[in-house]
N, CA and C atoms as a LAMMPS dump frame, in Angstrom:
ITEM: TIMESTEP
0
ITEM: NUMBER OF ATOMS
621
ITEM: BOX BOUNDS ff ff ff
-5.0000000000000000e+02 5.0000000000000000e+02
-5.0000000000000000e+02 5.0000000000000000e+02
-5.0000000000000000e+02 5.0000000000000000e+02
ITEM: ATOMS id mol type element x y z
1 1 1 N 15.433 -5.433 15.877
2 1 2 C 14.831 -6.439 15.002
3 1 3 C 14.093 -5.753 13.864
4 2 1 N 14.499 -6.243 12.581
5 2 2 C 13.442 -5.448 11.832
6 2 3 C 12.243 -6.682 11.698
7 3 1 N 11.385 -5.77 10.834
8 3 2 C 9.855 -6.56 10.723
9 3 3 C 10.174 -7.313 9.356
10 4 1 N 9.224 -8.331 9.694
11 4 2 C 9.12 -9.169 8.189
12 4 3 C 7.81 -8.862 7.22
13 5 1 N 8.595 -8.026 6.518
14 5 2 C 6.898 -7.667 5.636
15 5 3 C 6.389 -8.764 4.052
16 6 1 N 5.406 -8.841 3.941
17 6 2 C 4.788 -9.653 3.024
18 6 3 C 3.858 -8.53 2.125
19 7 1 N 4.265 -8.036 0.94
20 7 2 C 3.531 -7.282 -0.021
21 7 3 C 2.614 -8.132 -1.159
22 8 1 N 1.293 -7.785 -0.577
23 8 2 C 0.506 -7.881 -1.696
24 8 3 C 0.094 -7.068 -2.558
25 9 1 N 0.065 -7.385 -3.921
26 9 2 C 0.232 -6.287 -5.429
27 9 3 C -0.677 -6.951 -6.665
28 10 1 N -1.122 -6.029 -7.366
29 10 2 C -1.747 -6.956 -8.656
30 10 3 C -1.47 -6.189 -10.046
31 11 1 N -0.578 -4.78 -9.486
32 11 2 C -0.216 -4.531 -11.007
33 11 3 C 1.189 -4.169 -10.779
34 12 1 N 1.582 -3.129 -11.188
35 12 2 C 3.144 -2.512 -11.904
36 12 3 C 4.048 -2.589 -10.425
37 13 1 N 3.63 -2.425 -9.519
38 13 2 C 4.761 -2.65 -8.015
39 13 3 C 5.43 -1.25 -8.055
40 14 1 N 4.956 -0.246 -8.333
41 14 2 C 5.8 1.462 -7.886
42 14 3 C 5.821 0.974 -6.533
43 15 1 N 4.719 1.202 -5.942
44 15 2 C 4.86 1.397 -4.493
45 15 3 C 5.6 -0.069 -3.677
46 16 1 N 5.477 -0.978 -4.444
47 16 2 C 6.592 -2.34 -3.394
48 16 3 C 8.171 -1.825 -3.97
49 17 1 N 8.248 -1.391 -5.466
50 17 2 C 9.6 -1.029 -5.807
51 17 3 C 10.358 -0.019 -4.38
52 18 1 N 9.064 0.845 -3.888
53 18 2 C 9.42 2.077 -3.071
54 18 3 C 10.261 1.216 -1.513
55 19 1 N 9.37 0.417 -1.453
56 19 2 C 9.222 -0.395 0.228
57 19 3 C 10.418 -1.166 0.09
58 20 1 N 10.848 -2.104 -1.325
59 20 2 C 12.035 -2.879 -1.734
60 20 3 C 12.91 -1.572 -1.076
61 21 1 N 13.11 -0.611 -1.565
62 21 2 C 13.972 0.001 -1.82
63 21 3 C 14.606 0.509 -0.729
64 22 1 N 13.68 0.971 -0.049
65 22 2 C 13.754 1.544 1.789
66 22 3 C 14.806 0.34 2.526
67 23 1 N 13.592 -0.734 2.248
68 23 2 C 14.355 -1.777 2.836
69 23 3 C 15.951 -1.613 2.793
70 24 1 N 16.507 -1.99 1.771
71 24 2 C 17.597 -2.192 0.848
72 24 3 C 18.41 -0.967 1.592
73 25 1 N 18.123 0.275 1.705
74 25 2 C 18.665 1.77 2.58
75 25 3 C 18.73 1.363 4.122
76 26 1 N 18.135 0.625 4.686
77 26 2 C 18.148 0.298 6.185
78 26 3 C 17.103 0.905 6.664
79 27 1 N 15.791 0.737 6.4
80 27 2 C 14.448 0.913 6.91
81 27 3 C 14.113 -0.166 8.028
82 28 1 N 13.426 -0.103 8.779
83 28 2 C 13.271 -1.458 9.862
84 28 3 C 12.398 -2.393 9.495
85 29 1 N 12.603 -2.815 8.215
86 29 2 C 11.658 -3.628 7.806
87 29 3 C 12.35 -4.86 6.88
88 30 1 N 12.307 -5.864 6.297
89 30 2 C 12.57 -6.639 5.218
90 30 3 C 11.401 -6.943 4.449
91 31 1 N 11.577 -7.272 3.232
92 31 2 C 10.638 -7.52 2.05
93 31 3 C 10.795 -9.043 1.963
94 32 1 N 9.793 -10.274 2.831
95 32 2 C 10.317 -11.428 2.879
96 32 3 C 9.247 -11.973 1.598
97 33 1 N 8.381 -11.378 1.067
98 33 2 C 7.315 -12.563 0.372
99 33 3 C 6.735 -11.45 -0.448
100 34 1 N 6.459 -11.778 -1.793
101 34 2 C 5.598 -10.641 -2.661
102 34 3 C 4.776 -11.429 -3.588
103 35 1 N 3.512 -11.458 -3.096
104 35 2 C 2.425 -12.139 -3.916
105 35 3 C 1.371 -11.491 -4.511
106 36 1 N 1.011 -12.06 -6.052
107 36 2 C 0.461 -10.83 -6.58
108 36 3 C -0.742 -12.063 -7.32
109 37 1 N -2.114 -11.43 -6.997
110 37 2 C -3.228 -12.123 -7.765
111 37 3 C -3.34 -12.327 -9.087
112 38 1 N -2.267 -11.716 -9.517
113 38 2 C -2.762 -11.76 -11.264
114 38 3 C -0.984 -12.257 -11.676
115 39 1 N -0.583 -13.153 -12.336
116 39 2 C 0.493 -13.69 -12.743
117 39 3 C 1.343 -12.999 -13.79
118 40 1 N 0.851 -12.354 -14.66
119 40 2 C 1.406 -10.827 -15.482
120 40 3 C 2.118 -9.926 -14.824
121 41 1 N 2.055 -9.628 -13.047
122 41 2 C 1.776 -8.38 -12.842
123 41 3 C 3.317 -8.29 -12.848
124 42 1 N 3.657 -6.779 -13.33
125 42 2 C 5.333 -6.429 -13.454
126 42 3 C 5.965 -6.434 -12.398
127 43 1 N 5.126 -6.111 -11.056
128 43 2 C 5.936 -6.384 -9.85
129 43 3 C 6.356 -7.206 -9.251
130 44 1 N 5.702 -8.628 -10.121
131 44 2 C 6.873 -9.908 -9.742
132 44 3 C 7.908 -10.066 -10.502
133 45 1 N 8.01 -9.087 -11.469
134 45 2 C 9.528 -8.8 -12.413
135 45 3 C 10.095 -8.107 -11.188
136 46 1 N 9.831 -7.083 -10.755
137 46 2 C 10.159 -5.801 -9.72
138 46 3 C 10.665 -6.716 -8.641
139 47 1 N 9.523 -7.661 -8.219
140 47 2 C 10.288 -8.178 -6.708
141 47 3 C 11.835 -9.27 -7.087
142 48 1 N 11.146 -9.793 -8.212
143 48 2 C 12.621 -10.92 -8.347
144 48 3 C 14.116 -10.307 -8.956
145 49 1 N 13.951 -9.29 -9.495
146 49 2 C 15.146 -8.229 -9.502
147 49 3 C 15.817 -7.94 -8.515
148 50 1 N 14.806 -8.105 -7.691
149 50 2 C 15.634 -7.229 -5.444
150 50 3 C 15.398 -8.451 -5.276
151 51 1 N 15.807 -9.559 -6.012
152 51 2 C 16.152 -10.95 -4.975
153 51 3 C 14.801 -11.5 -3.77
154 52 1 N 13.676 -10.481 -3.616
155 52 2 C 12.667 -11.134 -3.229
156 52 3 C 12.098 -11.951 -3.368
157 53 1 N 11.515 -13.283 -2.914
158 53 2 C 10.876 -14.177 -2.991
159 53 3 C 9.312 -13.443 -3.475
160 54 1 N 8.769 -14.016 -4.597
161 54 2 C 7.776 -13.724 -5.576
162 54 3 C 6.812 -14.953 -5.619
163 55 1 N 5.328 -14.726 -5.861
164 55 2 C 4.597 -15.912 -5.712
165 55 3 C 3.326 -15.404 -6.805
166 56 1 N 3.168 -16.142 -7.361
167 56 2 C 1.356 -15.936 -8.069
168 56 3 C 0.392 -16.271 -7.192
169 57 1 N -0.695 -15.688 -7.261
170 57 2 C -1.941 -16.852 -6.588
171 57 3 C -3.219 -16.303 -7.226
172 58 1 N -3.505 -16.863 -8.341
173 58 2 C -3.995 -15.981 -8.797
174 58 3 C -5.649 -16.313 -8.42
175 59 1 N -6.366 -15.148 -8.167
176 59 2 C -7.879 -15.762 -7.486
177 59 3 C -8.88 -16.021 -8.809
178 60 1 N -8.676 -15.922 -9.933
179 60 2 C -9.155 -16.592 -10.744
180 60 3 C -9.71 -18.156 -10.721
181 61 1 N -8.302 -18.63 -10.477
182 61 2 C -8.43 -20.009 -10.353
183 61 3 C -9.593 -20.272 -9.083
184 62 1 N -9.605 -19.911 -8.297
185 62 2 C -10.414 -20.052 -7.087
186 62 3 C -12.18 -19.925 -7.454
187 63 1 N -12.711 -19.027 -8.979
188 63 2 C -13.816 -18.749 -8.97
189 63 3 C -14.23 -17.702 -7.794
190 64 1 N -15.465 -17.961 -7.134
191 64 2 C -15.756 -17.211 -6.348
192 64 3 C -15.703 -17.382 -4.816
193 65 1 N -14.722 -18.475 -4.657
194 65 2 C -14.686 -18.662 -3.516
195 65 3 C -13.466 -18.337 -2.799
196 66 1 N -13.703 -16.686 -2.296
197 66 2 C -12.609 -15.716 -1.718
198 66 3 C -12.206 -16.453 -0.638
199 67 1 N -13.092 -17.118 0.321
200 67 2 C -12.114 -17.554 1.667
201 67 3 C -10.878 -18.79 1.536
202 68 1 N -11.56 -19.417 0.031
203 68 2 C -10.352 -20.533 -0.18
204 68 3 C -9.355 -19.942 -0.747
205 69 1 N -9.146 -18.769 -1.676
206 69 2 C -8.354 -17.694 -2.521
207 69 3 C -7.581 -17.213 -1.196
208 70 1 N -8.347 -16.97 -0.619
209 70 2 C -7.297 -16.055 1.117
210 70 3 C -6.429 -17.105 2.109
211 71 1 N -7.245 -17.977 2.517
212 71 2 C -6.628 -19.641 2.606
213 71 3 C -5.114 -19.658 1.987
214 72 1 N -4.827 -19.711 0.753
215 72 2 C -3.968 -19.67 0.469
216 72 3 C -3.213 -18.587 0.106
217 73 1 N -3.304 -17.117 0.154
218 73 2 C -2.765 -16.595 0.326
219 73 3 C -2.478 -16.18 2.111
220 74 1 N -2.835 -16.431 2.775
221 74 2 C -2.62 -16.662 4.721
222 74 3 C -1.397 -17.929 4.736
223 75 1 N -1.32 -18.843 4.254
224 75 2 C -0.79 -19.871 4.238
225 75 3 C 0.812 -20.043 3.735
226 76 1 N 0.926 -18.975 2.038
227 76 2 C 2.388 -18.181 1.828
228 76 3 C 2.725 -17.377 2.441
229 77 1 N 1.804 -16.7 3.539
230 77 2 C 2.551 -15.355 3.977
231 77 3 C 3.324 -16.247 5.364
232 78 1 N 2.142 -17.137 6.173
233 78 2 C 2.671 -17.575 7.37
234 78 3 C 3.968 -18.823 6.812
235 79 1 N 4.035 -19.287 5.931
236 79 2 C 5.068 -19.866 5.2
237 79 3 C 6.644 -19.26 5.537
238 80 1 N 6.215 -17.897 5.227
239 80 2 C 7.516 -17.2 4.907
240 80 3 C 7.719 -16.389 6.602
241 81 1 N 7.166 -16.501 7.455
242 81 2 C 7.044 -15.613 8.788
243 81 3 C 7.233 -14.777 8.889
244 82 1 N 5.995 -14.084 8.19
245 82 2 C 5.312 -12.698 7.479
246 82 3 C 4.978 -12.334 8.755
247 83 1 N 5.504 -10.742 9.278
248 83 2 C 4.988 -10.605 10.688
249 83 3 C 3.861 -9.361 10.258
250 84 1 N 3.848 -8.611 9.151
251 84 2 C 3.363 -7.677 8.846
252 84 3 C 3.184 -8.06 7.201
253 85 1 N 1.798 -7.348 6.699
254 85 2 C 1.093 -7.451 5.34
255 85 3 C 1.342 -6.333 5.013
256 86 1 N 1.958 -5.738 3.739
257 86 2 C 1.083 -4.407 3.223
258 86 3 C 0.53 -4.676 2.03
259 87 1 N -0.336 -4.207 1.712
260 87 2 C -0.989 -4.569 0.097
261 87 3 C -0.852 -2.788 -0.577
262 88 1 N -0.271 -3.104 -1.705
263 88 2 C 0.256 -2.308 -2.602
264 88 3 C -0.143 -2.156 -4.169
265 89 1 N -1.421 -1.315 -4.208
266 89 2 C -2.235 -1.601 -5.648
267 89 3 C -2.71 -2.977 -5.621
268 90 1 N -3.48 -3.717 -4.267
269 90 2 C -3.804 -4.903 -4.382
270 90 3 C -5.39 -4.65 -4.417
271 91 1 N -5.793 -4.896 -5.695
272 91 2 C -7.059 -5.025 -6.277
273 91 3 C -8.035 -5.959 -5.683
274 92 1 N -8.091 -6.598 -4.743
275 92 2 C -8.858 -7.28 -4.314
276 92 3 C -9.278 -6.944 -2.783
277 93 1 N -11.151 -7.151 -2.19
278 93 2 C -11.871 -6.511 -0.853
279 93 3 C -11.024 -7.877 -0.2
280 94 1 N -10.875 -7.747 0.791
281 94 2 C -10.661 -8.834 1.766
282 94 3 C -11.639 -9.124 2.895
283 95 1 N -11.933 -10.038 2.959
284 95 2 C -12.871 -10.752 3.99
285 95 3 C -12.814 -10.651 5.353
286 96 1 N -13.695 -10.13 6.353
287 96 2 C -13.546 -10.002 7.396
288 96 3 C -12.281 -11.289 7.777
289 97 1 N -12.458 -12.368 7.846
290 97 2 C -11.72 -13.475 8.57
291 97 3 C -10.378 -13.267 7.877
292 98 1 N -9.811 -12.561 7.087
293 98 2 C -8.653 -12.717 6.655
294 98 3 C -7.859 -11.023 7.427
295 99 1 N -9.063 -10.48 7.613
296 99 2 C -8.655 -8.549 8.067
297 99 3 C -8.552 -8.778 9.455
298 100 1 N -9.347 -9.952 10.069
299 100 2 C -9.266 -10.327 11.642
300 100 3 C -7.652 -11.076 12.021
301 101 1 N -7.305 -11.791 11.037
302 101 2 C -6.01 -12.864 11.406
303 101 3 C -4.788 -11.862 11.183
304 102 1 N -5.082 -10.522 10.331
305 102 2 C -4.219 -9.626 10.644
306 102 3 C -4.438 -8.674 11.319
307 103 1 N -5.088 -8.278 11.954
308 103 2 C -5.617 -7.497 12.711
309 103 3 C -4.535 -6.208 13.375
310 104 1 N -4.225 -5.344 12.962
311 104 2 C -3.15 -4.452 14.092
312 104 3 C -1.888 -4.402 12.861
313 105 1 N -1.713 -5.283 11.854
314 105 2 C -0.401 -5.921 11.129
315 105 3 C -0.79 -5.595 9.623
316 106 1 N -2.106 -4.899 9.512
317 106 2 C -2.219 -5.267 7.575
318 106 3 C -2.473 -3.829 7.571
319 107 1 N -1.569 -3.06 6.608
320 107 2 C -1.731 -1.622 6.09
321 107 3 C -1.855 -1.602 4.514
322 108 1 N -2.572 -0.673 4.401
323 108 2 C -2.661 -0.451 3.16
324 108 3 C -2.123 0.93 2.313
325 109 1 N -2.342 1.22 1.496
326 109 2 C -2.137 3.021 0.816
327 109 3 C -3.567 3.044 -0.171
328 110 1 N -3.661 3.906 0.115
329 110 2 C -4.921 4.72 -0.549
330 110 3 C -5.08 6.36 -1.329
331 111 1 N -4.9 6.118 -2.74
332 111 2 C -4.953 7.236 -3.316
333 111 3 C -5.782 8.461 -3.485
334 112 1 N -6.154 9.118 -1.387
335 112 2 C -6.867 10.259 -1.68
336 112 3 C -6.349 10.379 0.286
337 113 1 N -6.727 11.645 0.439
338 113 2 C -6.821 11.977 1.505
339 113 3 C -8.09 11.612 2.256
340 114 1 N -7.854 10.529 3.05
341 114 2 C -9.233 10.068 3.51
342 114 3 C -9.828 10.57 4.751
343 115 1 N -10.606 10.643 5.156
344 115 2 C -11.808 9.91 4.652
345 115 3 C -12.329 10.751 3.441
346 116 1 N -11.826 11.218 2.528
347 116 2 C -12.376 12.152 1.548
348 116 3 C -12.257 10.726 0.437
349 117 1 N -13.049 10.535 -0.544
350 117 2 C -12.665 9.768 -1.693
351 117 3 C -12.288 8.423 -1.393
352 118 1 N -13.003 7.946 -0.714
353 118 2 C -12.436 6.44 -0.275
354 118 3 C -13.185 5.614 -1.385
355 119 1 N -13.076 4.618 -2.011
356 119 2 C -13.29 3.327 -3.174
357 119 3 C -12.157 4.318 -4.47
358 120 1 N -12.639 3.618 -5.881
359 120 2 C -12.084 3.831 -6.73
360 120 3 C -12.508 5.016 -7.473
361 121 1 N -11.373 5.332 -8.356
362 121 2 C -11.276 6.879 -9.391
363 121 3 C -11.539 7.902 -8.22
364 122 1 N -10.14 7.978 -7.623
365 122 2 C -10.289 9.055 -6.47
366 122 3 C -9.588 10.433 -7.523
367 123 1 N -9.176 10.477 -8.421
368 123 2 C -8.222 11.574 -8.919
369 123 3 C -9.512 12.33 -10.024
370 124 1 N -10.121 11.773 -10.368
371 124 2 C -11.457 12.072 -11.506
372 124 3 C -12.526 12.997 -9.631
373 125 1 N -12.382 12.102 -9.254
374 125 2 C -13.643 12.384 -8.075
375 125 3 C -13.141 13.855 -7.712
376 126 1 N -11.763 14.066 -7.48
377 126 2 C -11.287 14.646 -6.527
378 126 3 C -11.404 16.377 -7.606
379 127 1 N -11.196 15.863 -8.724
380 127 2 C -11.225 17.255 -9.854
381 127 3 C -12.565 17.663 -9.901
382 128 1 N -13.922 16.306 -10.474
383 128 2 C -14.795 16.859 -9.969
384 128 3 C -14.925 17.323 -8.639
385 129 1 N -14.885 17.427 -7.981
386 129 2 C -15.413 18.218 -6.51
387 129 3 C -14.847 19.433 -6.394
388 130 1 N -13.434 19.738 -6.918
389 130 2 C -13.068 21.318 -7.487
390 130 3 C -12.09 21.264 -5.692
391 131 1 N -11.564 20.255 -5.656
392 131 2 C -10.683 20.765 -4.521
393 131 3 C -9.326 20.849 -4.42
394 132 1 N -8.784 21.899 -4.32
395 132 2 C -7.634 22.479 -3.797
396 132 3 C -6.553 21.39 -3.805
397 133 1 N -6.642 21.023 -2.46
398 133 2 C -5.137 19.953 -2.335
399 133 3 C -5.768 18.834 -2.201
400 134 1 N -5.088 17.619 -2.697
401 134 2 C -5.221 15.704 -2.982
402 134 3 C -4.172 15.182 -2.148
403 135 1 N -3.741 14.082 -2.527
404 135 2 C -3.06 12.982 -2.159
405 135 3 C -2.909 11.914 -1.898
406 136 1 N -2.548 11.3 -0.57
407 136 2 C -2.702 9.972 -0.508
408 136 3 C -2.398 9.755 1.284
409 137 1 N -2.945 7.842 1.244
410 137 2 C -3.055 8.117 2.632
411 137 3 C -2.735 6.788 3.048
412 138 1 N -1.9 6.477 4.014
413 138 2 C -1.646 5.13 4.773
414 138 3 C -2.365 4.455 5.99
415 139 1 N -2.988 3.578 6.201
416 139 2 C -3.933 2.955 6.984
417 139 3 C -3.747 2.192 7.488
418 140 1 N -4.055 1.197 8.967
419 140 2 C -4.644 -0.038 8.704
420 140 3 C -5.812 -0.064 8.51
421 141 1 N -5.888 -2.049 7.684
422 141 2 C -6.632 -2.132 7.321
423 141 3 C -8.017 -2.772 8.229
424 142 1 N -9.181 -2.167 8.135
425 142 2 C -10.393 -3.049 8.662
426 142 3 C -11.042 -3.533 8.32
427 143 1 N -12.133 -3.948 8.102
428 143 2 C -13.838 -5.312 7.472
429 143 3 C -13.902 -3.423 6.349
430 144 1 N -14.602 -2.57 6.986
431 144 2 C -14.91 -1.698 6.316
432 144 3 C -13.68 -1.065 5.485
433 145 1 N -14.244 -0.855 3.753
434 145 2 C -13.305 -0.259 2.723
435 145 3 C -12.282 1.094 3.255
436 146 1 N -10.921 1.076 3.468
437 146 2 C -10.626 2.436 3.465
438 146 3 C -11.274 3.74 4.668
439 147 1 N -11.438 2.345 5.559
440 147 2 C -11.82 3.325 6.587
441 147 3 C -11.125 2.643 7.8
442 148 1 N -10.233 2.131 7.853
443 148 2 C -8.948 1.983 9.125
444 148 3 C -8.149 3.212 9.537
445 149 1 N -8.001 3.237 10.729
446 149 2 C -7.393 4.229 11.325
447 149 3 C -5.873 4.51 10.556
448 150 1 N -5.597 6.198 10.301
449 150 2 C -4.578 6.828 9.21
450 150 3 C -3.509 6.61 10.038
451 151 1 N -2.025 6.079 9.482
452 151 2 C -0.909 6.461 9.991
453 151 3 C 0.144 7.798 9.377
454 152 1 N -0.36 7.924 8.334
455 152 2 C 0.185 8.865 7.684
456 152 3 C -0.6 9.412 6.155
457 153 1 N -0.429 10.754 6.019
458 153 2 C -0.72 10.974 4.723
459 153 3 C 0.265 12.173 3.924
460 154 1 N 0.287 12.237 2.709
461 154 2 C 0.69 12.876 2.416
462 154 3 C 0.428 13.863 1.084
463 155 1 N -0.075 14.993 0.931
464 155 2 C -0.467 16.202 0.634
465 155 3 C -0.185 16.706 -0.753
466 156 1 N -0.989 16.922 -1.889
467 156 2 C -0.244 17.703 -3.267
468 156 3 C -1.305 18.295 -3.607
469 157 1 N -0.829 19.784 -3.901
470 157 2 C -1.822 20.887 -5.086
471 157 3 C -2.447 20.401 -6.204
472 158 1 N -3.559 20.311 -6.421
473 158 2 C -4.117 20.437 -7.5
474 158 3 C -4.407 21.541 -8.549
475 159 1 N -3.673 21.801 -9.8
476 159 2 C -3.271 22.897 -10.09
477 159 3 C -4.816 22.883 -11.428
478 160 1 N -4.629 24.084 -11.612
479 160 2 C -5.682 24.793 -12.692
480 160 3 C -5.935 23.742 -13.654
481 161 1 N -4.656 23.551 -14.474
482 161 2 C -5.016 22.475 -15.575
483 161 3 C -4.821 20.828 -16.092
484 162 1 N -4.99 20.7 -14.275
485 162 2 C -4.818 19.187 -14.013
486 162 3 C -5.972 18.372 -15.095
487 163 1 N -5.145 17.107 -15.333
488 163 2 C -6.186 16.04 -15.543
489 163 3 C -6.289 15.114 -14.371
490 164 1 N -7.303 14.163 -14.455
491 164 2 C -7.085 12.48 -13.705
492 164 3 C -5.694 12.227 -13.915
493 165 1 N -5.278 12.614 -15.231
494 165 2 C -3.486 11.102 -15.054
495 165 3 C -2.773 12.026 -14.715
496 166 1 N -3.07 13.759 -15.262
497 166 2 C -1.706 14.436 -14.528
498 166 3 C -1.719 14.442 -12.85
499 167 1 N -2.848 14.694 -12.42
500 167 2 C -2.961 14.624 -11.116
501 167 3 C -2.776 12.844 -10.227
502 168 1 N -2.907 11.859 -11.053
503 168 2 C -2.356 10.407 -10.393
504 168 3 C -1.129 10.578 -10.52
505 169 1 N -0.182 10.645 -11.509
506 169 2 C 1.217 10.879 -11.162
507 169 3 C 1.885 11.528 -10.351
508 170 1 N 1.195 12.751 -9.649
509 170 2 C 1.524 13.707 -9.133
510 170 3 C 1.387 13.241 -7.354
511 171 1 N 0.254 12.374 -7.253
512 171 2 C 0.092 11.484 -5.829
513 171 3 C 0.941 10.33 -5.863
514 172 1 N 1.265 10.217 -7.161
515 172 2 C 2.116 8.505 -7.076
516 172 3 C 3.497 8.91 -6.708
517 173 1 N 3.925 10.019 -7.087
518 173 2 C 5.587 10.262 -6.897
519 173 3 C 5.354 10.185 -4.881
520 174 1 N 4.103 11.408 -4.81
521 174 2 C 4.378 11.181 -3.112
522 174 3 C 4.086 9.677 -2.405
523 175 1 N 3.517 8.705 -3.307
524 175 2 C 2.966 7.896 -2.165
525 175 3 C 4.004 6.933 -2.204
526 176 1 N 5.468 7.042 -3.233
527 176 2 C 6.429 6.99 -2.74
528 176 3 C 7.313 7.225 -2.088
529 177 1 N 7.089 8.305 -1.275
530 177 2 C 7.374 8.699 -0.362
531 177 3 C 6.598 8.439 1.011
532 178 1 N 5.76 8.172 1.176
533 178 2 C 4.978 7.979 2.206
534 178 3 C 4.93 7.29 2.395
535 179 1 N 5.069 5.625 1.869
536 179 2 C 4.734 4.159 2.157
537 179 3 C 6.047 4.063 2.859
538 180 1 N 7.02 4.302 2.543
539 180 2 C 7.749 3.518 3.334
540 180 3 C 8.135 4.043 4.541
541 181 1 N 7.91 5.668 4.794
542 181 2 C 7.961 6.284 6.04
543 181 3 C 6.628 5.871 6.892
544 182 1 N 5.363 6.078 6.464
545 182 2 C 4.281 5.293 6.975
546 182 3 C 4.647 3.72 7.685
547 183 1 N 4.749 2.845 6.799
548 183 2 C 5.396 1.648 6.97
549 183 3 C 6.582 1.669 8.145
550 184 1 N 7.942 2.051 8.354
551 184 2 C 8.267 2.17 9.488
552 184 3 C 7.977 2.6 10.631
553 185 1 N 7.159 3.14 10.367
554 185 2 C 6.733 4.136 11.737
555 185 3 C 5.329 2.888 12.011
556 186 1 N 4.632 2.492 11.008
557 186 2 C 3.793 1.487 11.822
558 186 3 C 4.542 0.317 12.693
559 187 1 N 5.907 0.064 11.921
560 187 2 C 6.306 -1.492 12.699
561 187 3 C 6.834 -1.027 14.039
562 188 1 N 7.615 0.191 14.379
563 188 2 C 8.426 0.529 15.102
564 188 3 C 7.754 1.406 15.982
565 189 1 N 6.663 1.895 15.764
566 189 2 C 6.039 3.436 16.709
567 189 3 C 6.902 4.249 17.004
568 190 1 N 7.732 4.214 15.974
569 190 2 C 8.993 5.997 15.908
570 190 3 C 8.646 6.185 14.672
571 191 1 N 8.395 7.792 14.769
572 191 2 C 8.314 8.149 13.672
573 191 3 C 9.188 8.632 13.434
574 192 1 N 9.986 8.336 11.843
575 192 2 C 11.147 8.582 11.02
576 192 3 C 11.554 9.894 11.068
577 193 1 N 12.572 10.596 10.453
578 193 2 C 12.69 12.019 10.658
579 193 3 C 12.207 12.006 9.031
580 194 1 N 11.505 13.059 8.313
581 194 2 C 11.062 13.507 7.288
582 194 3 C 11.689 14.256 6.651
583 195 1 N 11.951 14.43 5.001
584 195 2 C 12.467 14.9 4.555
585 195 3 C 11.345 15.628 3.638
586 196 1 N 11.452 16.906 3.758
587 196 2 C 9.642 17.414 2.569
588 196 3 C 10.569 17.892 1.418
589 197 1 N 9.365 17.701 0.217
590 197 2 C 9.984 18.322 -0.842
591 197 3 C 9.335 19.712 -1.565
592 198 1 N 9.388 20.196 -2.755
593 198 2 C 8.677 21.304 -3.237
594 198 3 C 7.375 20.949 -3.735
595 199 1 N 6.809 19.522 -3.961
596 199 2 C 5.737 18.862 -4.708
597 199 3 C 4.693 18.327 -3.519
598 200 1 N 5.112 17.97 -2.022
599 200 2 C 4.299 17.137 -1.143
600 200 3 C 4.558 17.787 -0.17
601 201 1 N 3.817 17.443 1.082
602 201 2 C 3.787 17.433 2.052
603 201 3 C 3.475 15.855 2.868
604 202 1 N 4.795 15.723 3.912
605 202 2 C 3.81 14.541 4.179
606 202 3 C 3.871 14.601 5.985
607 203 1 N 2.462 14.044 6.407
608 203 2 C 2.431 14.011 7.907
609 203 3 C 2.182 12.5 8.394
610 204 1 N 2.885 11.997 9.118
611 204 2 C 2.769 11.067 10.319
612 204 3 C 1.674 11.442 11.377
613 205 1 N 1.042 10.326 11.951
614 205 2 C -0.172 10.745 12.49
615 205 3 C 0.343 10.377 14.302
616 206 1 N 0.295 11.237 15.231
617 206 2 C 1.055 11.169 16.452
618 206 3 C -0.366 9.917 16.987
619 207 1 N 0.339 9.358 18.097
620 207 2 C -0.7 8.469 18.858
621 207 3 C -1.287 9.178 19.834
């Protein structure tokens, strides 16, 4: 059986393009629902290209009232019999009661090796601090930011005359690589066989 995944996104969709794509190769997963808070975002160009079902919701409209904004985004996912969430560049904290109804099922990606650099401008943080190797990291998600237990991460040099954007591109190529090996190995508890390249390293986290 594969899993039914539901991607939440709020900008460009690299990383759902990555998960579409797996899918599409025979990953154990399907891409049943892709909803994105902001109605611009290119990855509902991205999802309706791969024939995915695409949705706005945008929490604007909602003002400040996140549990009615989540309400209805809980409501498209169980719509579509979303067995698994991943959120993918999804810009928005989620509310305990929405991190509880997924509980075990909602992963995220996170652009740093965590627990190192957890919230935002991890690639600026990471140059200031003068360290060696970066990357990125796959989770579930809990109440607390970026601090759910790792299923995978995966590893890149930070070289002499990095910037912030040379060094984000340089985690974004791997965390295409990692989401969707992360991602199977969460639905299935096998971990994939790995393919490394000359730019990353990536590790699966054993149980």
């Amino acid at each position: 059986m594969r899993a039914r995944v539901g991607v939440l996104i709020s900008g460009s969709g690299s990383n759902l393009q990555a998960l579409m794509d797996a899918a599409a190769a025979g990953a154990p997963f399907d891409i049943v629902q892709v909803i994105s808070n902001k109605p611009d975002a290119y990855g509902l160009t991205r999802a309706e290209a791969a024939g995915a079902p695409a949705l706005a919701i945008d929490h604007r409209a909602f003002g400040q009232d996140r549990k009615a904004f989540e309400a209805e985004l809980n409501a498209a996912l169980r719509r579509a019999d979303v067995e698994w969430v991943a959120l993918a560049g999804f810009m928005r904290v989620l509310t305990r009661d929405f991190v509880e109804a997924w509980s075990g099922r909602l992963v995220n990606i996170h652009p740093s090796l965590l627990p190192l650099f957890a919230g935002l401008h991890t690639h600026a943080r990471a140059l200031a601090a003068g360290v060696a190797v970066h990357g990125c990291s796959v989770h579930h998600v809990v109440e607390g930011v970026d601090e759910g237990p790792i299923i995978g991460q995966a590893a890149v040099p930070v070289l002499p005359d990095d910037t912030a954007a040379t060094l984000a591109a340089r985690v974004n190529r791997a965390e295409l690589r990692l989401y969707p090996a992360a991602l199977a190995y969460a639905v299935t508890g096998v971990a994939p066989a790995l393919t490394q390249d000359a730019e990353s390293l990536i590790a699966l986290r054993q149980p």
